[in-house]
Each structure stands twice: as C-alpha cells, then as structure tokens.
C-alpha positions, 0 to 999 in steps of 0.5 A, spaced: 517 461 551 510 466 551 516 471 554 520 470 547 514 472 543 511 478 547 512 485 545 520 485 549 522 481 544 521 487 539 523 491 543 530 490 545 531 488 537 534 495 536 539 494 542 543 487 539 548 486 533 546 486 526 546 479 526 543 477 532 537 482 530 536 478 524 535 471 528 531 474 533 527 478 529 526 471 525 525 467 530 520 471 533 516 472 528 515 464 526 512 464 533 509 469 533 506 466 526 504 459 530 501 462 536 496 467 533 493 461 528 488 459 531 485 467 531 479 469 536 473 468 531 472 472 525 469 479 525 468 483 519 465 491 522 459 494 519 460 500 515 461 507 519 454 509 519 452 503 522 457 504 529 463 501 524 469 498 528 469 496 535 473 500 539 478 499 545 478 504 549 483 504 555 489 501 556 486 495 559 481 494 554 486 494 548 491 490 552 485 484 554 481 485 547 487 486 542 494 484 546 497 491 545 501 496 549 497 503 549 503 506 551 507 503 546 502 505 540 504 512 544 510 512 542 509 510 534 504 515 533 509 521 538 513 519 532 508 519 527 507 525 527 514 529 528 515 525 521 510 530 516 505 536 517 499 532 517 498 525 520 494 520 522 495 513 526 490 507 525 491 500 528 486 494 527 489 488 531 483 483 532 478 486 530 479 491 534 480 499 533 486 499 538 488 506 535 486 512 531 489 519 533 490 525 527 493 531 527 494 537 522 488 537 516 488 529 517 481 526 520 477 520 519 473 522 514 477 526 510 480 524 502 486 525 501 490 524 496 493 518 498 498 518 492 502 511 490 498 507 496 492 507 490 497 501 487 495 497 492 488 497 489 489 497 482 494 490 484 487 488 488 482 490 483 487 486 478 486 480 482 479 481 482 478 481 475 483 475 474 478 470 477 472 473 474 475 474 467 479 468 467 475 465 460 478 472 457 486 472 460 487 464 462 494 465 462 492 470 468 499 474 471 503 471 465 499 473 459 502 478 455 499 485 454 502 489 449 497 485 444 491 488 439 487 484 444 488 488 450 492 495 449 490 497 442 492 503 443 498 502 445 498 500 436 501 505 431 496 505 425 501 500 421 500 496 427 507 497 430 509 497 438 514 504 438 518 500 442 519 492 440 521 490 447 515 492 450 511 485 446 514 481 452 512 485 458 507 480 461 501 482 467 505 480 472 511 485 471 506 491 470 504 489 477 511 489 480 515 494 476 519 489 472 517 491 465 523 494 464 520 501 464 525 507 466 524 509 472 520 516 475 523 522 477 529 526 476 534 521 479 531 513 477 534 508 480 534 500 478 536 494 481 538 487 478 538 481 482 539 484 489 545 491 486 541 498 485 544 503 480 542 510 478 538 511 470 537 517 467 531 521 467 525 521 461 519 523 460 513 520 465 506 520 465 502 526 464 497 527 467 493 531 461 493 524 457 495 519 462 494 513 458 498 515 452 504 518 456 503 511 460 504 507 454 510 511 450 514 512 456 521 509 455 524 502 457 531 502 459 531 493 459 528 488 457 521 485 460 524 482 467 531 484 466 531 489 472 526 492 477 524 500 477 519 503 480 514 506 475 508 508 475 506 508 468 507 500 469 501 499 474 497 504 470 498 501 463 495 494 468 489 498 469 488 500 462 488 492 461 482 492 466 478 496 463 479 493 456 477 486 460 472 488 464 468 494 460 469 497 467 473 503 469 477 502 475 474 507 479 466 503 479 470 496 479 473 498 486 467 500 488 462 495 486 467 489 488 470 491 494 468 498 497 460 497 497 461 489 500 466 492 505 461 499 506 466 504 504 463 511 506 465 516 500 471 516 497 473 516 489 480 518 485 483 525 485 481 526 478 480 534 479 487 538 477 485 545 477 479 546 470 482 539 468 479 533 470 482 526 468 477 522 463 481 516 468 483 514 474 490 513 474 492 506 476 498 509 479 495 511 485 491 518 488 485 514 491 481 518 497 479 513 501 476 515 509 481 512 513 476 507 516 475 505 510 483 504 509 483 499 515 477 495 512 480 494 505 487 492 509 483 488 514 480 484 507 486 482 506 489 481 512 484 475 512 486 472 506 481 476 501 475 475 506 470 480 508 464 476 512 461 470 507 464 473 501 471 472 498 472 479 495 479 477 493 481 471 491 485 467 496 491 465 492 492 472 489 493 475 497 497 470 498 502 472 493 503 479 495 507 478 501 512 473 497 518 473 492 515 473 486 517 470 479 516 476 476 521 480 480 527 476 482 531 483 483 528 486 490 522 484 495 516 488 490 510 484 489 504 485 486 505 493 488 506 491 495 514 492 498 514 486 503 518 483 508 519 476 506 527 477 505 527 480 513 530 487 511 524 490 516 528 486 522 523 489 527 517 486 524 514 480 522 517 476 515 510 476 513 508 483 513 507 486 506 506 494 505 504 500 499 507 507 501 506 514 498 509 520 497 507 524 503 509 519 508 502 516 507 501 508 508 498 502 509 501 496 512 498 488 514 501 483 517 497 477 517 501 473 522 498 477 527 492 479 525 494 486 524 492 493 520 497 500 520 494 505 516 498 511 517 497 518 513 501 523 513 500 529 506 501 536 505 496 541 505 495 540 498 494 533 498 488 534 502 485 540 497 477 538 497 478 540 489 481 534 487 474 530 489 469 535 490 466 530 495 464 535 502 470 535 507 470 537 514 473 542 516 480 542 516 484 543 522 490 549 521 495 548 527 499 545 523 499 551 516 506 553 518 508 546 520 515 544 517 520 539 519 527 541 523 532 538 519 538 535 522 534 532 529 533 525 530 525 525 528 524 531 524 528 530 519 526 530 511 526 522 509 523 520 515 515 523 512 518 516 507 519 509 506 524 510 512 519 513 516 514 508 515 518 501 516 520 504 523 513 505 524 511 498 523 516 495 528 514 500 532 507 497 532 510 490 532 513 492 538 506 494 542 504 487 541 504 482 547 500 475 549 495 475 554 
C-alpha cells in the first residue's frame, strides 16, 4: 500500500490509458490525502532577515525531512527553465525549503511583475475583509455590488448603471469570472456548463484610468450565465474592498498578511513610464520576493494560518480548491484554477493554482503539505521601474534567450498554463513515503 502512494505512482501516470490514468491518479490521491493528515507539528519560518525557511540541503535531507526525490525535483526545473527566458523554481513540502533554483534575471530577492498571479491576493485579501467587515456586507460573496453602497462610481448622474445587466453581479461572480464580462485579449473565449466558444473582442482595461475602464468594459451574458477570463472582474472586487474597508489594497495586503507573515520588500507595478497608477490594480502585478511567495502559498496551504494567528479565514480557503456556486461552468474559483474535476491527472484532486502571463505561478496542494512557486518573465517584467524598490543586479545570460519552436520542451505554450500543469505533476511525482 506505502508503494501505490509513493512517487512511482505519479510517475508511470504518464505511461497508462486515459482511463486508467484518471483512476489511478484519483485513487493516489485519496491516499495520499489519508496518510498525510497527521502532519509533522506546525512551522511557520521567521522572515528572511531572521534566517527564514529551513533548508534541505542534499538529497538525503530532502528525502528524510520532506519525502521528496531531489533527482526528481531535477527533472521539473530542467523543464522549468527550457519553458521561458527567466525561471525559478521553489518547493516548500513540510516546512522545509527543498528546492530553489533561477536562471535569467529571475533570483530570490527580485520583484517581478507577477502579472495575473496578483489575482490570487486580491481573492485572499477579499476573504480578509469579509470576516472582518461582515456588519458592512453580510450577504458576503452573494452580496450585489454594482449599488450606490459599493461602487458609486460605477453610477451616471441620473443615477443609472451604463448597462442594467450589471445590477446582478454578485461579490462572488467578480472573484471567479462569472459576471458576465466579456472576455480579455483579441480572441476571448467563454464557456458554459463545461463547452467553451470564441466572443468578440472589446476594449479592456486601461491602465491610465483602471477603474473606469474596469467598470464600463462590456458584458457579453448575464451575471452567472458563463465564465470569461476578465481582469476587470477582480479589479471591480478590489474597488469594493477599498470602499469597505477605507483601505487601499496594497496597504490592506500589507497589514493582514505581509507584515505577520514577514514579507521582505514588495509592492505593486504601479510605475509605467511617467504614469503611475493612483491604484493597484486587483487584476494582478503584484512584486513579491519569492521567499515570500512560498510564505503566503504556505498560509494557505495550512487552512489560512500563520503561527497563532488566522490570517485567512478558514472556511474561505477552503473554498478555493472546490466547485463553486458562483461558477458551474469550469473549475475557476475564487481566482484560483483547481483541480477538484481531475483535469490535471498527475496531480493530487485538492490542488488549486493562480498563473500569470510569462509562465509565472504559485501552486498548493494541502493534502501533501506542499508549496510551488514557479517564475518565469521576460526582461521587461523584471524592469526595477515598475516598483523603484532597489534590485540585485540582474543576470544576462539569458538577454538573448528565445524559445526554439517546434522542440518538445521549448516551444511557446509551454512558458503558460500548459507548461505549469506539467510542472505540478512533475513535482507531484517527486513526492514519496518514508
């Protein structure tokens, strides 16, 4: 039994049936799940400038302190960094700092612009607020927003929405795509009840007047009626924080996460050439050391814990990993992809990731105790104007670097979503029992 639940049953996933994958991926994950609830006792690292995280530093103490296989970790981060010009490669199991490797400009004390990972905060930072404001929105993710209550300035002055439809978008369907906002990019997709199909392109956000463009940009369905990835949808929820709690987001995160979890510097890419954005945008750039990464995986990955303190409210974590009401159409919830339906088959069902654009990603997976923060980026999204927080000198051996198409590891779509599922299973592999 120990057998079926160690590392080789990850790892010949990829050599069964499609069918037989799905079972044995399932099957290994509801034990994995079983043997590692009774966890090792709690630890929560001090912030880098005290020592930070306990490190493994071999294979044999990566393999006694945290059941991994270094070699395999090996294989996931040769992958890692054929995927784009800068990488990095995290891995928290335990407590323990089992892997960290970078190449390009990407290092530990860097600020990148994570792009859309930043969804991931604003969807914590929500959670933080709902607790804590309650009195202020008791019908919590089901409130309905667009009101004079919470976004006045989504109002014309006769007191009209531009679009009546949006009267009926809740909390909920901001945080997991289902507000009916068209789609981003020049070739937006949909999907309803599981079937996806192309939408027309429109205007999204600008970033010269974020929260008006966020507002105005157009719906294609009703409230709930379909799922489109939009990023003016979380930052529309962002705007309702910052009405609720008096705060920007930005010194929200800071002073219910970052500081009790011990971040180093960090901030949002507010800095575009000579215009700075009077708001972080909840739809992501956050620029966060990637030690610090790990820390706010890790409080989640713990149920929203960090020490004595419960930064996160419980029952919201545990939401991010599930189907949620509020999007029946795919498995996106509260910003974060999850794998409850198994379409990530070499990875456990409880896993639940936020990507961004440049093959940026964290990933958790609380059944196995277990933290992936994964960089990736272009020179651009390491420009230390974005922040103006002093950076380490960067690296240039990648300047040049560009992605060989057509080779099974170099080719464009995997510095994306494709290329970070497969480094979850890949990591899922490396795990094994004492």
């Amino acid at each position: 039994m120990r057998w079926l639940i160690s590392r080789q049953i990850y790892g010949v996933i990829p050599l069964m049936s499609t069918s037989i994958r799905r079972f044995v991926a399932a099957f290994a994950s509801s034990l994995l799940l079983a043997a590692t609830c009774a966890r090792a006792a709690d630890y929560f690292p001090p912030p880098d400038s005290a020592g930070g995280w306990r490190t493994a530093a071999n294979a044999a103490q990566v393999r006694e302190s945290a059941a991994m296989d270094l070699p395999r970790l090996e294989q996931a981060w040769e992958f890692t960094q054929r995927c784009t010009q800068n990488a990095g490669l995290l891995v928290v199991r335990n407590g323990w700092l089992v892997f960290e490797k970078y190449v390009g400009r990407a290092s530990r004390n860097v600020n990148p612009d994570m792009a859309s990972t930043g969804k991931a905060y604003t969807s914590i930072a929500c959670g933080v607020m709902l607790k804590e404001f309650r009195d202020k929105i008791p019908d919590g993710l089901d409130t309905k927003v667009f009101t004079p209550k919470f976004l006045p300035e989504a109002f014309n002055a006769e007191g009209k929405l531009d679009d009546a439809r949006r009267a009926d978008i809740t909390l909920g369907q901001l945080l997991c795509m289902s507000g009916g906002y068209n789609g981003e990019g020049g070739a937006p997709t949909a999907v309803v009840m599981g079937k996806s199909f192309p939408l027309k392109a429109s205007p999204g956000q600008s970033i010269k007047d974020v929260d008006g463009s966020s507002l105005r940009c157009a719906m294609w369905t009703n409230a709930g009626a379909g799922y489109s990835y939009s990023s003016p949808e979380p930052h529309i929820a962002s705007m309702v924080l910052r009405r609720i709690t008096g705060m920007e987001l930005k010194d929200y995160i800071d002073t219910r996460l970052a500081k009790p979890q011990g971040w180093g510097a960090w901030d949002y890419c507010l800095r575009r050439g000579e215009f700075t954005m009077p708001h972080a945008n909840g739809a992501g750039s956050t620029a966060v050391h990637a030690t610090d990464a790990l820390r706010f995986g890790y409080c989640l990955a713990h149920g929203g814990k960090w020490g004595d303190q419960q930064l996160v409210p419980a029952d919201y974590v545990a939401l991010c990993n599930k189907p949620s009401p509020h999007n029946p159409h795919c498995p996106y919830t509260l910003m974060f992809e999850q794998n409850s339906d198994g379409h990530v088959i070499g990875a456990p069902r409880d896993a639940f990731w936020k990507s961004g654009a440049g093959g940026f990603a964290l990933i958790i997976v609380p059944s196995l105790d277990l933290v992936i923060y994964k960089m990736g980026g272009n020179n651009g999204q390491y420009d230390p104007n974005f922040t103006n927080i002093p950076q380490p000198e960067p690296s240039h051996e990648r300047d040049d670097w560009k992605p060989i198409v057509g080779t099974p590891f170099q080719e464009p779509s995997r510095g994306g979503d494709d290329g970070i599922r497969r480094v979850l299973e890949m990591v899922s592999a490396a795990v094994r029992l004492k």
